[in-house]
LUMKOLBA-786882 format. One line per 2 residues: number of its first residue (from 1); their letters; for each residue y, x, z of N, C-alpha, C, CB. Coordinates in Angstrom, 2 decimals, always signed. Glycine has a CB too. Layout:
<drentors>
NUM	a	Y,X,Z,Y,X,Z,Y,X,Z,Y,X,Z | ...
</drentors>
This chain:
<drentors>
1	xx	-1.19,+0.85,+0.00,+0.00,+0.00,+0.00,+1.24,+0.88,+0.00,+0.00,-0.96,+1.22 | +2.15,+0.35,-1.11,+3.86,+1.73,-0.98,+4.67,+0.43,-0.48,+4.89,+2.78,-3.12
3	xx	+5.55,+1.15,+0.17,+6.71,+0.74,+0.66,+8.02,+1.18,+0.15,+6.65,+0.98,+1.83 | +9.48,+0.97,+0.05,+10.16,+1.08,-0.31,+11.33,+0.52,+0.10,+9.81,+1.03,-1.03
5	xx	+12.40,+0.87,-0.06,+13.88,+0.93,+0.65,+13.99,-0.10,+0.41,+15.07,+1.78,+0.30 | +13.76,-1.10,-0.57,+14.29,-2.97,-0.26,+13.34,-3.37,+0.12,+14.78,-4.09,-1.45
7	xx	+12.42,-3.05,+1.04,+11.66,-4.16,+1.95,+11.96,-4.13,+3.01,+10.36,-4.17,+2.09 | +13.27,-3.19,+3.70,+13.61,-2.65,+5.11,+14.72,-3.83,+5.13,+14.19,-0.80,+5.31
9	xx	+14.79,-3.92,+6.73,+15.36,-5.02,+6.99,+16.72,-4.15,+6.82,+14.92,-5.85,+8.39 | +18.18,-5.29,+6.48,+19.28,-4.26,+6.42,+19.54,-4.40,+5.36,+19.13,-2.93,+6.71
11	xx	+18.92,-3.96,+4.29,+19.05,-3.47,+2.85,+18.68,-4.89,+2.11,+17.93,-2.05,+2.44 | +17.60,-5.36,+2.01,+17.33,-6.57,+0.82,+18.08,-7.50,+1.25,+15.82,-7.21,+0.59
13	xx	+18.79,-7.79,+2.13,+19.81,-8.92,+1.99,+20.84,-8.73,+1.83,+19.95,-9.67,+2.80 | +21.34,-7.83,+1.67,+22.40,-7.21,+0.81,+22.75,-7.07,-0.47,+22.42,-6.30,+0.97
15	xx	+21.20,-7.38,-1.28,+21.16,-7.19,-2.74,+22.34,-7.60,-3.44,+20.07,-7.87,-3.32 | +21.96,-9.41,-2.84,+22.35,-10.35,-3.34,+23.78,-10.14,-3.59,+22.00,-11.34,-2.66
17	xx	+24.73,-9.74,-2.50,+26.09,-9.43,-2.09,+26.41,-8.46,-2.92,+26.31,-9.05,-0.69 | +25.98,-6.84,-3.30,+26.64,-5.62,-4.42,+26.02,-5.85,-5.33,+26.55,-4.05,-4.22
19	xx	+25.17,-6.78,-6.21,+24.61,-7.21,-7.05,+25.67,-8.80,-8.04,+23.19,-7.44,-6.21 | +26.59,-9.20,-7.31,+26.65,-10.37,-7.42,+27.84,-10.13,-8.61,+26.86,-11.21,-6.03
21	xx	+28.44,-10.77,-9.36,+29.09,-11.14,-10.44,+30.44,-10.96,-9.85,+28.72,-12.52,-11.01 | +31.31,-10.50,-10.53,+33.08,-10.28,-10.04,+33.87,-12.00,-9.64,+34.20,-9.40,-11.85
23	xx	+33.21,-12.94,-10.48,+33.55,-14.37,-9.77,+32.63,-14.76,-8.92,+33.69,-15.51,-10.67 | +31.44,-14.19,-8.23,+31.06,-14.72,-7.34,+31.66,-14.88,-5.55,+30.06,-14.21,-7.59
25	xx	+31.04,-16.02,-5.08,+31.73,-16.12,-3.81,+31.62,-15.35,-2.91,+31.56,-17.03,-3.27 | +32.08,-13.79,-2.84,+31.52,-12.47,-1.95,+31.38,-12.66,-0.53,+32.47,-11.23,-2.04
27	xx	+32.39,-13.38,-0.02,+32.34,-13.77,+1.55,+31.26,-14.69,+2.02,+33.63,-14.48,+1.96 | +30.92,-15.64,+1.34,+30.18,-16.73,+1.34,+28.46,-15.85,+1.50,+30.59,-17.75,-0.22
29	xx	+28.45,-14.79,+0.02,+27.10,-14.32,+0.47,+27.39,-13.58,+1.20,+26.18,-13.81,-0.32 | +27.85,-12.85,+2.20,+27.78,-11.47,+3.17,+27.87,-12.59,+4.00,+29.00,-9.99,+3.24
31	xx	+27.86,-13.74,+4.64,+28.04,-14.48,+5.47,+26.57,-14.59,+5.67,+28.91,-15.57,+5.18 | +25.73,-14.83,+4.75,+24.55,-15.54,+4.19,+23.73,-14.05,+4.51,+24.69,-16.25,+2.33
33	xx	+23.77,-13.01,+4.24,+23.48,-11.78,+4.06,+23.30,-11.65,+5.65,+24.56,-10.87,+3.21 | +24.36,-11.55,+6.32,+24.40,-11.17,+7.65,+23.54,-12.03,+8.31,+25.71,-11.17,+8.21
35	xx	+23.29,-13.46,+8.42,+22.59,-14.15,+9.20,+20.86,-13.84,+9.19,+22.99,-15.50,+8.82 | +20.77,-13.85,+7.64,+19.44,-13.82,+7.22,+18.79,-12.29,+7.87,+19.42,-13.96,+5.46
37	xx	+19.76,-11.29,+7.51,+19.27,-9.87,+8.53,+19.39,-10.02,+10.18,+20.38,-8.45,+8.15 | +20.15,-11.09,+11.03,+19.78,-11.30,+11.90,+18.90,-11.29,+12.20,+20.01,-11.81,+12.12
39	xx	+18.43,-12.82,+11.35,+16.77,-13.67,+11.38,+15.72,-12.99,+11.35,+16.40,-14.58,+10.23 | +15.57,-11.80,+10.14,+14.54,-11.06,+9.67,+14.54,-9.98,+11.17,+14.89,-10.33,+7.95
41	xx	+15.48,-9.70,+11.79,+15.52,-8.66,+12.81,+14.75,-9.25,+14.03,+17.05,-8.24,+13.19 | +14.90,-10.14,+14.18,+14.30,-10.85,+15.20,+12.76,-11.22,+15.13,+15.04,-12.00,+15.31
43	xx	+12.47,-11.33,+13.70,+10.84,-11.76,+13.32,+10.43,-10.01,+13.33,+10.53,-12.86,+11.34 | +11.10,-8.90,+12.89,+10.65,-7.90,+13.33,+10.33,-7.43,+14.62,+11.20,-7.34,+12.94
45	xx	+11.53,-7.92,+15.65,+11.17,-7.28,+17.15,+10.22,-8.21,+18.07,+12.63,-7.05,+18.04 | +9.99,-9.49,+17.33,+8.38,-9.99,+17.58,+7.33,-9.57,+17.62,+7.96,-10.62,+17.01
47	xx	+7.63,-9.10,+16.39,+6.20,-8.32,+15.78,+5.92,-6.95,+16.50,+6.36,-7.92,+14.03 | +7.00,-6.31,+16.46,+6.70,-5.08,+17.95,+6.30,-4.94,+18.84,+7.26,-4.66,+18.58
49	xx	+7.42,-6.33,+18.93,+6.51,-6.61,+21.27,+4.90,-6.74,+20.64,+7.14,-9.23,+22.74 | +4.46,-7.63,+19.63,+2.64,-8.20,+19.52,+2.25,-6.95,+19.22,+1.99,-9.50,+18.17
51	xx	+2.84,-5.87,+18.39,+1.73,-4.94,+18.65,+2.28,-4.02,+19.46,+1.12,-4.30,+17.46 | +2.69,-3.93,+20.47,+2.78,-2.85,+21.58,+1.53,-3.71,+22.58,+4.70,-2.63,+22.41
53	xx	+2.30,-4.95,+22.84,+1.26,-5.47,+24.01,-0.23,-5.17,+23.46,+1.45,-7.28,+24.34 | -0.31,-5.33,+22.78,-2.12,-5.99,+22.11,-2.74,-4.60,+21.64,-2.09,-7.36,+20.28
55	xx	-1.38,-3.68,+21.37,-2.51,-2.58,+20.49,-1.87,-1.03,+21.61,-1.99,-2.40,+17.95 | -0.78,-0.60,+21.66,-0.73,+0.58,+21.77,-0.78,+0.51,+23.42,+0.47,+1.25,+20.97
57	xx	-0.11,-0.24,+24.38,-0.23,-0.75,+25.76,-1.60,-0.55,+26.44,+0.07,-2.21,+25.76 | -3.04,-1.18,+25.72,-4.17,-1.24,+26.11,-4.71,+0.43,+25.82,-4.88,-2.48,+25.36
59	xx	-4.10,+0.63,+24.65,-4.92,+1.82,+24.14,-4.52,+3.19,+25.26,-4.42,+2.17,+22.30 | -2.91,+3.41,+25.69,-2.33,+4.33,+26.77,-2.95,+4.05,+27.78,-0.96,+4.28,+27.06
61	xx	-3.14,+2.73,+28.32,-4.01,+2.40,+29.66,-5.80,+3.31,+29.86,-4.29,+0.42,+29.51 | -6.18,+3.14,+28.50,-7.61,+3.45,+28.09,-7.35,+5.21,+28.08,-8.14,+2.60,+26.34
63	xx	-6.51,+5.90,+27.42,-6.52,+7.39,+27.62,-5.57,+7.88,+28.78,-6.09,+8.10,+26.27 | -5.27,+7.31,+29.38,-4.50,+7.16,+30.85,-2.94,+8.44,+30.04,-5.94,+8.08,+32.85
65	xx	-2.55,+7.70,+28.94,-0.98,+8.25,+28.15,-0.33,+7.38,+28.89,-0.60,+8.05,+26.29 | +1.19,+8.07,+29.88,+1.86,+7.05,+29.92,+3.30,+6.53,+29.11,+1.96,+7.10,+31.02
67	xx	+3.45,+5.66,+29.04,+4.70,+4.65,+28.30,+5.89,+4.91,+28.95,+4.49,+2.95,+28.42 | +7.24,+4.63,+28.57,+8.15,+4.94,+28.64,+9.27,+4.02,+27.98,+7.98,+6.00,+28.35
69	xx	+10.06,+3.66,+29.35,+10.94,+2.80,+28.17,+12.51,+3.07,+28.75,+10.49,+0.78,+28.11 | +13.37,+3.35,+27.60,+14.49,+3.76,+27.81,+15.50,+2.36,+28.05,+14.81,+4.72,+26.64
71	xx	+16.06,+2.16,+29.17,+17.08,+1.14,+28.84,+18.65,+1.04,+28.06,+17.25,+0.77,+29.96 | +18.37,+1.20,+26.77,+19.61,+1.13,+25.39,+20.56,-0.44,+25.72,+18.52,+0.93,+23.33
73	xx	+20.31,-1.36,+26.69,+21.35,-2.30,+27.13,+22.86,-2.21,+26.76,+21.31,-2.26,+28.46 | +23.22,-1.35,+27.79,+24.70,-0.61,+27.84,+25.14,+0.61,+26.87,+24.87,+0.00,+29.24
75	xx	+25.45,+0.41,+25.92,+25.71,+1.60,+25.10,+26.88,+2.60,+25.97,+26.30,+1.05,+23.49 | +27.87,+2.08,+27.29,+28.61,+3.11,+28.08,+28.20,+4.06,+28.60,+29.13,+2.77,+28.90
77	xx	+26.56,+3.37,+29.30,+25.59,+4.43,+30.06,+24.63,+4.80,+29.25,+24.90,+3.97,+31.32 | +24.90,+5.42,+28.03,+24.29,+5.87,+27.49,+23.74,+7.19,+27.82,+24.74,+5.71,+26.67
79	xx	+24.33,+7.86,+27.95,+24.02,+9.57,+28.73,+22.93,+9.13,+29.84,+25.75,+10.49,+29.75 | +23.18,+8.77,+30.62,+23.15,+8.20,+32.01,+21.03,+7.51,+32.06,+24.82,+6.55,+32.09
81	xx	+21.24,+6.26,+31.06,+19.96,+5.79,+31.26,+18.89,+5.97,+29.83,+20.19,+4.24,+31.72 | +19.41,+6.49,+28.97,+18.83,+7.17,+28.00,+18.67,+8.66,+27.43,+19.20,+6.64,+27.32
83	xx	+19.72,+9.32,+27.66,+19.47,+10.62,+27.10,+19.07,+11.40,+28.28,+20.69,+11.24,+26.34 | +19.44,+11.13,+29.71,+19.07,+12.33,+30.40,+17.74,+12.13,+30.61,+19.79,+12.63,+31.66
85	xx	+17.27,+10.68,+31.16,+15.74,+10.23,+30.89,+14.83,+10.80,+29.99,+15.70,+9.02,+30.48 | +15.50,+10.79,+28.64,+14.49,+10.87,+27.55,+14.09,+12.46,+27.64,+15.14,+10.37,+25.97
87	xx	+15.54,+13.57,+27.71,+15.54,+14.79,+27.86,+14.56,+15.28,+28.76,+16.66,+15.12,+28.16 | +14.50,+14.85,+30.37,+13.61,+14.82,+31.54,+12.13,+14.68,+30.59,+14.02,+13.37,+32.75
89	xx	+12.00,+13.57,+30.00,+10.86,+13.35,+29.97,+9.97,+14.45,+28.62,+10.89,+11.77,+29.84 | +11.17,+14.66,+27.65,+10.20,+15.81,+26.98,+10.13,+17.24,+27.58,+10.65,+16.05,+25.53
91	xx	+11.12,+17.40,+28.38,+11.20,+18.76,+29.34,+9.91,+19.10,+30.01,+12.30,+18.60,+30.56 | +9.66,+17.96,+30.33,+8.08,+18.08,+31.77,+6.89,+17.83,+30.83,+7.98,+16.42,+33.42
93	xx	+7.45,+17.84,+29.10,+6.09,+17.43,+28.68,+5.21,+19.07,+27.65,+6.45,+15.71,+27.48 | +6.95,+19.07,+27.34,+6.77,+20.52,+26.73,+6.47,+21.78,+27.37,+7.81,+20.85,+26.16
95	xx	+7.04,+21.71,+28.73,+6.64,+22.74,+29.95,+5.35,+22.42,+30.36,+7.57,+22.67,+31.27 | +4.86,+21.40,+30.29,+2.92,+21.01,+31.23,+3.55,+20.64,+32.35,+1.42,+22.62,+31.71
97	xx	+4.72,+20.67,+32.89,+4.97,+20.11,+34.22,+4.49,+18.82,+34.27,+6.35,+20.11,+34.62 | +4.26,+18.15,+35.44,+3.96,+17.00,+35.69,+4.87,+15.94,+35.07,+3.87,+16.94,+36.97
99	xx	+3.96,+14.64,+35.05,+5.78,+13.78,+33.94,+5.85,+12.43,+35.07,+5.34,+12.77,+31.31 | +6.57,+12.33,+35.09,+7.19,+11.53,+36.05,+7.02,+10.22,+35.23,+8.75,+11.98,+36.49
101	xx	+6.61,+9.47,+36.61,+6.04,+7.82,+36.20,+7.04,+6.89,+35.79,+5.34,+7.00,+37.46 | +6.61,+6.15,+34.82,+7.42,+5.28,+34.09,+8.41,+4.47,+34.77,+6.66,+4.47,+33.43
103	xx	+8.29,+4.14,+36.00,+8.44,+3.49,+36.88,+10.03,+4.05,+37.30,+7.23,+3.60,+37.80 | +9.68,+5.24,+37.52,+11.28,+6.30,+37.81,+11.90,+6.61,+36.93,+11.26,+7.66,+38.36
105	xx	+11.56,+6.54,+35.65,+12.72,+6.17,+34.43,+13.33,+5.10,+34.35,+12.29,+6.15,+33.19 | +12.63,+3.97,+34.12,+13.38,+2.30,+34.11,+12.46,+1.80,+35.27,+13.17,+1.12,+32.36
107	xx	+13.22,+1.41,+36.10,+12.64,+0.20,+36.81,+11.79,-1.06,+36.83,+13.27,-0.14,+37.04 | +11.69,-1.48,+35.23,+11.36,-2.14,+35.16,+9.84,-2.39,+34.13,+12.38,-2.51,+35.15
109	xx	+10.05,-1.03,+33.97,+8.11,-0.36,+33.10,+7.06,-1.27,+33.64,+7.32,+1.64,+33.75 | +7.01,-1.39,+35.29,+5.68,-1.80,+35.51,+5.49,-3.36,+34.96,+5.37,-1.63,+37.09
111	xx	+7.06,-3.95,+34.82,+7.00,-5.53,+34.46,+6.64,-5.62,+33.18,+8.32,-6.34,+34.61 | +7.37,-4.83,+32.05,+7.37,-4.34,+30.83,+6.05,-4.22,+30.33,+8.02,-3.18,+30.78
113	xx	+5.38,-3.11,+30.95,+3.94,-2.20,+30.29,+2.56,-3.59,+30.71,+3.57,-0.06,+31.58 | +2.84,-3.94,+31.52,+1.36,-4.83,+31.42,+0.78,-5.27,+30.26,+1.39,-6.07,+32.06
115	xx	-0.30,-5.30,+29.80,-0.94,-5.48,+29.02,-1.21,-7.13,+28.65,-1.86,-4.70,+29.36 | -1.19,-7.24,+27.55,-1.84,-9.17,+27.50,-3.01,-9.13,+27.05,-1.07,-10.41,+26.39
117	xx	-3.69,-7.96,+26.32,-5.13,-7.97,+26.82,-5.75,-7.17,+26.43,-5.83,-8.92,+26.63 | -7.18,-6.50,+26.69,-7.62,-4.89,+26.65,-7.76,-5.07,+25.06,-9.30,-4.28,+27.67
119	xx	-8.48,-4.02,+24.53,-8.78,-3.68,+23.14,-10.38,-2.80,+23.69,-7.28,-2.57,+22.22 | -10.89,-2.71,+22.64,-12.18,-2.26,+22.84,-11.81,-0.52,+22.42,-13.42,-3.22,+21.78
121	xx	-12.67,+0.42,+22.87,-12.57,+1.67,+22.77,-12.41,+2.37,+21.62,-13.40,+2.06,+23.25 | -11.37,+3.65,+21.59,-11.18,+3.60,+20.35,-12.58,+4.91,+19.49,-9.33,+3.97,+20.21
123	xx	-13.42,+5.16,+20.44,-14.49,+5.36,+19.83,-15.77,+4.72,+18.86,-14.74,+5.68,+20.55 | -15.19,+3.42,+19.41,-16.65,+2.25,+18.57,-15.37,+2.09,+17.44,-17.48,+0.07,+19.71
125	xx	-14.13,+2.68,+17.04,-13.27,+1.99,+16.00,-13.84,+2.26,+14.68,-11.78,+2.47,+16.02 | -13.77,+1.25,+13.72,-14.26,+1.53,+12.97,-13.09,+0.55,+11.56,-15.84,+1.29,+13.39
127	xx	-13.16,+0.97,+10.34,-12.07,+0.01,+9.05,-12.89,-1.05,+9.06,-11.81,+0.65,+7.19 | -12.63,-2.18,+9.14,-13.16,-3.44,+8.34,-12.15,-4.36,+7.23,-13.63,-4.46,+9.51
129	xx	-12.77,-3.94,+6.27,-11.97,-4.59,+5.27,-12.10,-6.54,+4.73,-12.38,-3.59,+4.04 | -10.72,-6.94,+4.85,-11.26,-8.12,+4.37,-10.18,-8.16,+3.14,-11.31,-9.45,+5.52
131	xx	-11.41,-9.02,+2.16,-10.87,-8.59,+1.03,-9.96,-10.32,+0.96,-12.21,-7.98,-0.34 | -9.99,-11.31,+1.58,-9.32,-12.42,+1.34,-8.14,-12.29,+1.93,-9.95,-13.52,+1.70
133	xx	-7.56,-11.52,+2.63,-6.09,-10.93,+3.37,-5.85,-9.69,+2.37,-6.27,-10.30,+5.31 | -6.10,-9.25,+0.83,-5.69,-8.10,+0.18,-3.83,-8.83,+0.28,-6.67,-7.79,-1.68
135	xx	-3.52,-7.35,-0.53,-1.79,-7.86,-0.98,-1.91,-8.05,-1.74,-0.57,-7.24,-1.06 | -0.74,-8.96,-2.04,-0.46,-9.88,-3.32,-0.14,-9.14,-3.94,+0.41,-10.93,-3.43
137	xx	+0.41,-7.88,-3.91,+0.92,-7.48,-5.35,+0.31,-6.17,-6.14,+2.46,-7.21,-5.22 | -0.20,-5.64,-4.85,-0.87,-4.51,-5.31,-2.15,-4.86,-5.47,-0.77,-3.41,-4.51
139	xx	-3.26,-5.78,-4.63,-4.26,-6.02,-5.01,-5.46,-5.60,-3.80,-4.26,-5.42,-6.30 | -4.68,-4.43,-3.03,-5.22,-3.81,-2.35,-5.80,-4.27,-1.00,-4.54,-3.00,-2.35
141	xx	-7.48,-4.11,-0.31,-7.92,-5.17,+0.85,-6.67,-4.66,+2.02,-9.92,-4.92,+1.50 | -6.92,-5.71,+2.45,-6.51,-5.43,+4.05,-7.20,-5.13,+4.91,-6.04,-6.28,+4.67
143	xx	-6.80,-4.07,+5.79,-7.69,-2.90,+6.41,-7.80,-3.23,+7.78,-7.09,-1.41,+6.28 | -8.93,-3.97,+9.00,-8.53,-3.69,+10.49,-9.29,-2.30,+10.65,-9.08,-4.97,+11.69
145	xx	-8.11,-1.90,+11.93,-8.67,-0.81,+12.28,-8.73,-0.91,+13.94,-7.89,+0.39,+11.66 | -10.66,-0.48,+14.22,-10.55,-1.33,+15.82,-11.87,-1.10,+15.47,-9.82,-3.15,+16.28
147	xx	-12.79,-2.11,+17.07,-14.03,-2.09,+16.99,-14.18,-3.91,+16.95,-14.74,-1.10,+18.28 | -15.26,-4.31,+16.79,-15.83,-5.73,+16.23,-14.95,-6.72,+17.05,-17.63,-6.01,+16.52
149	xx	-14.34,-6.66,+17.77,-13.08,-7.53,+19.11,-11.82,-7.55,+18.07,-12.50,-6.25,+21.06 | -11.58,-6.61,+17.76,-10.37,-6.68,+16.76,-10.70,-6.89,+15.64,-9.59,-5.62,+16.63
151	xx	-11.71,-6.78,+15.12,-12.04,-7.82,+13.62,-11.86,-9.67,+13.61,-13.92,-7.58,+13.23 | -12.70,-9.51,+15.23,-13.04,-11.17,+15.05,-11.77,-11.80,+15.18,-14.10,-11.89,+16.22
153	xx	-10.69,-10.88,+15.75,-9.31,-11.72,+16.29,-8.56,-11.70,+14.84,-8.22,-10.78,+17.77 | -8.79,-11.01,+13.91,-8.54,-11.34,+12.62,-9.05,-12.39,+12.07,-8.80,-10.50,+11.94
155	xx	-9.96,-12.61,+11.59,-10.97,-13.84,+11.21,-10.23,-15.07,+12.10,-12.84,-13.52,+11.76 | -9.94,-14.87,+13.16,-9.46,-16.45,+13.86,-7.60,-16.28,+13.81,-10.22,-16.66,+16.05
157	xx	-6.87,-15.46,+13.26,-5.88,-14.87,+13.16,-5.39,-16.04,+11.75,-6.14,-13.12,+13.01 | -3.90,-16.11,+12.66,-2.96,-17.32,+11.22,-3.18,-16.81,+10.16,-1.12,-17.51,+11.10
159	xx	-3.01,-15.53,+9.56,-2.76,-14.89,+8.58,-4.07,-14.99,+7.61,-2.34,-13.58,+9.01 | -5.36,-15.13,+8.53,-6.63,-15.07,+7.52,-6.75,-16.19,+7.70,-7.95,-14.23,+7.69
161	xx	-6.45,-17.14,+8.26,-6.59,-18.72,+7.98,-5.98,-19.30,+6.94,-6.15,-19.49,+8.98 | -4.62,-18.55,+7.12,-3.85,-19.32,+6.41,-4.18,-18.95,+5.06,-2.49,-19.21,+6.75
163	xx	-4.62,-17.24,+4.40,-4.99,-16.74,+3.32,-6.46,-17.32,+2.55,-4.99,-15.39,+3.67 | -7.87,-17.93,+3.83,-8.64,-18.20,+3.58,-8.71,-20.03,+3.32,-9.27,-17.47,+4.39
165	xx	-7.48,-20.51,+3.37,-7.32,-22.06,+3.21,-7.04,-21.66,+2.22,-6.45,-23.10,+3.95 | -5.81,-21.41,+1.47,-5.37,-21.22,+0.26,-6.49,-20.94,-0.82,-4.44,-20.21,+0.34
167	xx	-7.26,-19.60,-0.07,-8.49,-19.12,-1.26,-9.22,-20.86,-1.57,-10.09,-17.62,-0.32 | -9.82,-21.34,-0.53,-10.77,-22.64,-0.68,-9.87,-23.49,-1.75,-11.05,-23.58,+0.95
169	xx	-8.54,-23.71,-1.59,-8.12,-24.44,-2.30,-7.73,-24.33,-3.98,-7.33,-24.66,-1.60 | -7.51,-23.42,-3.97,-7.80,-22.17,-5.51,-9.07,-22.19,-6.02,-7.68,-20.39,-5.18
171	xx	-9.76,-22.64,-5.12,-11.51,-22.60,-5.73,-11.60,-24.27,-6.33,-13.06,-22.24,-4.03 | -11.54,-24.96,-5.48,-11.31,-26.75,-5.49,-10.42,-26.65,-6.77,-10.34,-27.65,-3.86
173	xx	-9.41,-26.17,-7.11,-8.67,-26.55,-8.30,-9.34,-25.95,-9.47,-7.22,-26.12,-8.24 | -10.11,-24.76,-9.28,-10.80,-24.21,-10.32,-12.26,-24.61,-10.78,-10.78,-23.00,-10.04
175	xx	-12.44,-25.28,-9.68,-13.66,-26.28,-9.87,-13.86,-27.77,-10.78,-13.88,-26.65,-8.56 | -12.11,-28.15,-10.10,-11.60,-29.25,-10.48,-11.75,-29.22,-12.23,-10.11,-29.35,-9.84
177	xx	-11.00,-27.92,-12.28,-10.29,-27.93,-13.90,-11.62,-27.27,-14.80,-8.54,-26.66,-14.06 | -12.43,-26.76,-14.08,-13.93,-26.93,-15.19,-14.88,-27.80,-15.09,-14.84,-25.86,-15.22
179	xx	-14.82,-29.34,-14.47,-15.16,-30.38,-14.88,-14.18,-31.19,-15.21,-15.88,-30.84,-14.17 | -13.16,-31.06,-15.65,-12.33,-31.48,-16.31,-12.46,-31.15,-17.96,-11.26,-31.05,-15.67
181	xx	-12.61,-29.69,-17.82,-13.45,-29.43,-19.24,-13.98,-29.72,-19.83,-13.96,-28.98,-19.52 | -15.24,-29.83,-18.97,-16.32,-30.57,-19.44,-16.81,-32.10,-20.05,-16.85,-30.40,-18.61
183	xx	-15.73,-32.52,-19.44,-15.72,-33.85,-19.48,-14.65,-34.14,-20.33,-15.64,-34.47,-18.23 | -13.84,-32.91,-21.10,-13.02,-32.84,-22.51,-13.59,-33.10,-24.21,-12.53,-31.39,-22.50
185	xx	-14.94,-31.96,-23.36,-15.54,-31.40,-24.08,-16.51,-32.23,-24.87,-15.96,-30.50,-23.44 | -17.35,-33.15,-24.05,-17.94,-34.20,-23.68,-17.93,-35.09,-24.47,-17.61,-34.58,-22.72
187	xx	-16.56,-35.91,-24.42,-15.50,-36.49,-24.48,-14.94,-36.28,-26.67,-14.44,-35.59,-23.02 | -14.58,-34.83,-26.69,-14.79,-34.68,-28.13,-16.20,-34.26,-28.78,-13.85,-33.72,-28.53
189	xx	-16.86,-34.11,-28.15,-18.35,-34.28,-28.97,-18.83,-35.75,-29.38,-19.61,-33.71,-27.98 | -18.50,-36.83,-28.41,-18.65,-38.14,-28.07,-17.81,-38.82,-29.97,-17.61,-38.52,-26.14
191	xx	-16.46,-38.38,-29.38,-15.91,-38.99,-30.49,-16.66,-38.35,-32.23,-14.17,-38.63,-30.23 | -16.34,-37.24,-31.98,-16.70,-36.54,-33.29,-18.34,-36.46,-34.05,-16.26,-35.10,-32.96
193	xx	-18.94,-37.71,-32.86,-20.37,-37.74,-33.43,-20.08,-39.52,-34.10,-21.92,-37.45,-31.90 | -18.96,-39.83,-33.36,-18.85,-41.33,-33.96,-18.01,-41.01,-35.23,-18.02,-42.57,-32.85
195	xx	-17.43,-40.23,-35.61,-16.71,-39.98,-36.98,-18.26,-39.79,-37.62,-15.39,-38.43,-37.11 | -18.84,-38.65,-37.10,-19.57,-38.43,-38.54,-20.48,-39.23,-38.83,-20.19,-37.23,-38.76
197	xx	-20.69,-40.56,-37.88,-21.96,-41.74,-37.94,-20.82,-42.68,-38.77,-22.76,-42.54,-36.06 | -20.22,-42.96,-38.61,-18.66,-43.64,-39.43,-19.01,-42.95,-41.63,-16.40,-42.23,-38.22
199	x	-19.03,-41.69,-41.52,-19.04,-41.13,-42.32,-20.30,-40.88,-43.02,-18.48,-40.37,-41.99
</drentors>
């Protein structure tokens, strides 16, 4: 799968806006532009929290790595609750010194880091490909990577439901439209045997 600079949030809703015609309504789309990169920002930092909790959270718990979270709130205390933190924390990591618990960086790690639920070891991990979640454009399967716990949560997962309804229904129409054929087909054999009994 490639990626590329207009699929980043930021950028493709902008197209529309330095793309647009010298009489177009410029304010109107950067209005339109700005909201929609809101929106998209927000369905992104969803998607973060689901895979921190579900995937990287369980996995640090399992190799006893600990997490770290900087509080970026206040951009005033910036020095203060992010850079000297962060500095501290590669200092004691690059020296082998001991690293100080998440807990004494932000206060609020232990509320933060809990897990919403384990993952299986990442020794039984193994690719399982399902080929009814490929991409649309490239063609290419979609890959879990995990042991048989994280496959099955795919399989019961919106995304392969929603991809494996669609497939059924693509089949039903393609089913549809070759007894429809048939019954074209049928249909002009029917007639064209009464011409030539006519004849």
């Amino acid at each position: 799968m490639f990626f590329y600079v207009g699929a980043n949030v930021g950028y493709r809703e902008f197209v529309p806006v330095v793309s647009a015609p010298a009489d177009a309504d410029i304010p109107a789309l950067r209005a339109k532009a700005i909201e929609q990169m809101k929106a998209h920002t927000r369905q992104y930092v969803l998607r973060q929290f689901s895979w921190i909790n579900h995937k990287l959270i369980p996995l640090c718990n399992q190799t006893k790595t600990p997490i770290y979270i900087l509080d970026t709130t206040d951009p005033s205390k910036w020095s203060d609750r992010v850079l000297s933190p962060a500095l501290c924390v590669a200092r004691n990591f690059l020296l082998g010194e001991t690293m100080p618990a998440p807990i004494d960086i932000f206060d609020r790690a232990g509320e933060l880091l809990h897990p919403i639920r384990s993952t299986s070891k990442p020794d039984i991990w193994k690719h399982w490909v399902c080929e009814i979640c490929a991409d649309k454009e490239s063609g290419e399967p979609y890959v879990v990577v995990g042991g048989e716990q994280e496959w099955n949560q795919h399989l019961v997962s919106r995304r392969h439901k929603a991809r494996e309804k669609g497939r059924r229904k693509r089949m039903k129409f393609e089913e549809w439209k070759a007894r429809q054929a048939l019954k074209e087909e049928e249909r002009t054999k029917g007639e064209y045997g009464k011409i030539s009994g006519i004849a």
